[in-house]
C-alpha positions as CSV (number, residue, x, y, z in Angstrom):
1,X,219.7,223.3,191.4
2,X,219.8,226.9,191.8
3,X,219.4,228.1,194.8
4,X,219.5,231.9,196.8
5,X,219.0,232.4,200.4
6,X,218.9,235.9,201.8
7,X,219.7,237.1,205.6
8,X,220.4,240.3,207.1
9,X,216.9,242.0,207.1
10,X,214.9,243.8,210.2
11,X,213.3,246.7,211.6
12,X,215.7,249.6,211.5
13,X,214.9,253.5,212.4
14,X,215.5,256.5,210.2
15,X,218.9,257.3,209.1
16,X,220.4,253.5,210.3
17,X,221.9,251.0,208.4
18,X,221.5,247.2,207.5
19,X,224.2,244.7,205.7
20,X,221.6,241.8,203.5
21,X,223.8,239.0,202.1
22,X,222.5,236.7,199.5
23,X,224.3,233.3,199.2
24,X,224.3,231.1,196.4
25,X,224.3,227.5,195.2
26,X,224.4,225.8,192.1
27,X,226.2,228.1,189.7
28,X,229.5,229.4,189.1
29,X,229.3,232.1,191.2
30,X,232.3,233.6,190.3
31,X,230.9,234.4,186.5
32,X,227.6,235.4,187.6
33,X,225.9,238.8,187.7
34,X,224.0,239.4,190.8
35,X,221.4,241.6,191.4
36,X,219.3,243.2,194.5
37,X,215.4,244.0,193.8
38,X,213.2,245.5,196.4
39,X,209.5,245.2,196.4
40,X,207.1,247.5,198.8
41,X,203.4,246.5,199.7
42,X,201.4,247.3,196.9
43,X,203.7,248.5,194.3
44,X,205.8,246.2,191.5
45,X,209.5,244.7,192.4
46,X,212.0,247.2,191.3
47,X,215.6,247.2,190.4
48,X,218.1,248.1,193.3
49,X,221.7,247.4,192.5
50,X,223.6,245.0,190.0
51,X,227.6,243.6,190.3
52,X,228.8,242.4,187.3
53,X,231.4,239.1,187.4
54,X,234.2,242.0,186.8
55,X,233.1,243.8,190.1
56,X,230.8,246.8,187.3
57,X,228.4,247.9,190.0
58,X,225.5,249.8,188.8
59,X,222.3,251.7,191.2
60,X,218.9,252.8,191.2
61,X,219.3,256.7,191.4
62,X,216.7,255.9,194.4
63,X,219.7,254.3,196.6
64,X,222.8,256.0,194.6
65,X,225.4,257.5,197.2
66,X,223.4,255.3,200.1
67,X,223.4,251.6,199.3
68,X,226.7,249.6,198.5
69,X,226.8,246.5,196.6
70,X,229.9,244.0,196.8
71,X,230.7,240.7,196.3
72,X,232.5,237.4,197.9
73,X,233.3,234.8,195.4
74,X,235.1,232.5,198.2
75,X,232.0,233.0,199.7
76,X,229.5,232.9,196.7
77,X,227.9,235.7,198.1
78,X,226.6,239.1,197.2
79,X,226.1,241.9,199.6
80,X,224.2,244.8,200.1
81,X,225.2,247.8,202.8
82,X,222.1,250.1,203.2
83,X,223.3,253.5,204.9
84,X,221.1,256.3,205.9
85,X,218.0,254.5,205.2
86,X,214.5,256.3,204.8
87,X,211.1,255.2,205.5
88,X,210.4,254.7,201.7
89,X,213.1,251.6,201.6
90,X,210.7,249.8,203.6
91,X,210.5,246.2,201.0
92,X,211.1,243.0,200.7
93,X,214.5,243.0,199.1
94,X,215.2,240.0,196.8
95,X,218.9,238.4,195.4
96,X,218.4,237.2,191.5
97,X,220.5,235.5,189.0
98,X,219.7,234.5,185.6
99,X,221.3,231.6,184.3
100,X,220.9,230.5,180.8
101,X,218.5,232.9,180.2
102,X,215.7,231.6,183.4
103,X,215.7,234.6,186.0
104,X,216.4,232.5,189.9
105,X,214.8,234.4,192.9
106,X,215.8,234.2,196.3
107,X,213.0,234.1,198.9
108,X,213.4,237.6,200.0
109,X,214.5,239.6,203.4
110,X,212.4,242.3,205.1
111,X,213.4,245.4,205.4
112,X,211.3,247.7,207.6
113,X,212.2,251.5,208.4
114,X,210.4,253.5,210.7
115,X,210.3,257.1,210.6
């Protein structure tokens, strides 16, 4: 089955950085577009960052310039370097994959940043 597991979250101050992977099972990783949602307390999950099979990489204007997806295929993994982060990326970030046209959710990694 499909499966997602994401690492790499914590508390972080202003203006610091954090590297989340996302590692992945039961698909061929290598033709798969992978994405990175965030969702903050009380609002819905929102679209972060996508990497296309090709390496396309695509951003929320929100992280543009800031965030930096990537990608592993030996690994199966997706990554996601967060520079200069503000108080208002404080979420839950999630990894997703849709595979035959079902969405698959990772569990999700904290991100807290205090200001």
């Amino acid at each position: 089955q499909v499966q997602l597991v994401e690492s790499g979250g914590g508390l972080v101050q202003a203006g610091g950085s954090l590297r989340l992977s996302c590692v992945a099972s039961g698909i061929t990783f290598r033709w798969s577009t992978m994405g990175w949602y965030r969702q903050a307390p009380g609002n819905q999950r929102e679209w972060v960052a996508t990497i296309t099979s090709s390496g396309v990489v695509n951003y929320a204007d929100t992280v543009k310039g800031r965030f930096t997806i990537s990608r592993d295929n030996s690994k199966n993994m997706v990554a996601l370097q967060m520079d200069s982060l503000k108080s208002e990326d404080t979420a839950v970030y999630y990894c997703k994959t849709t595979v035959g046209g079902r969405d698959y959710w990772g569990q999700g990694t904290q991100v807290t940043v205090s200001s």
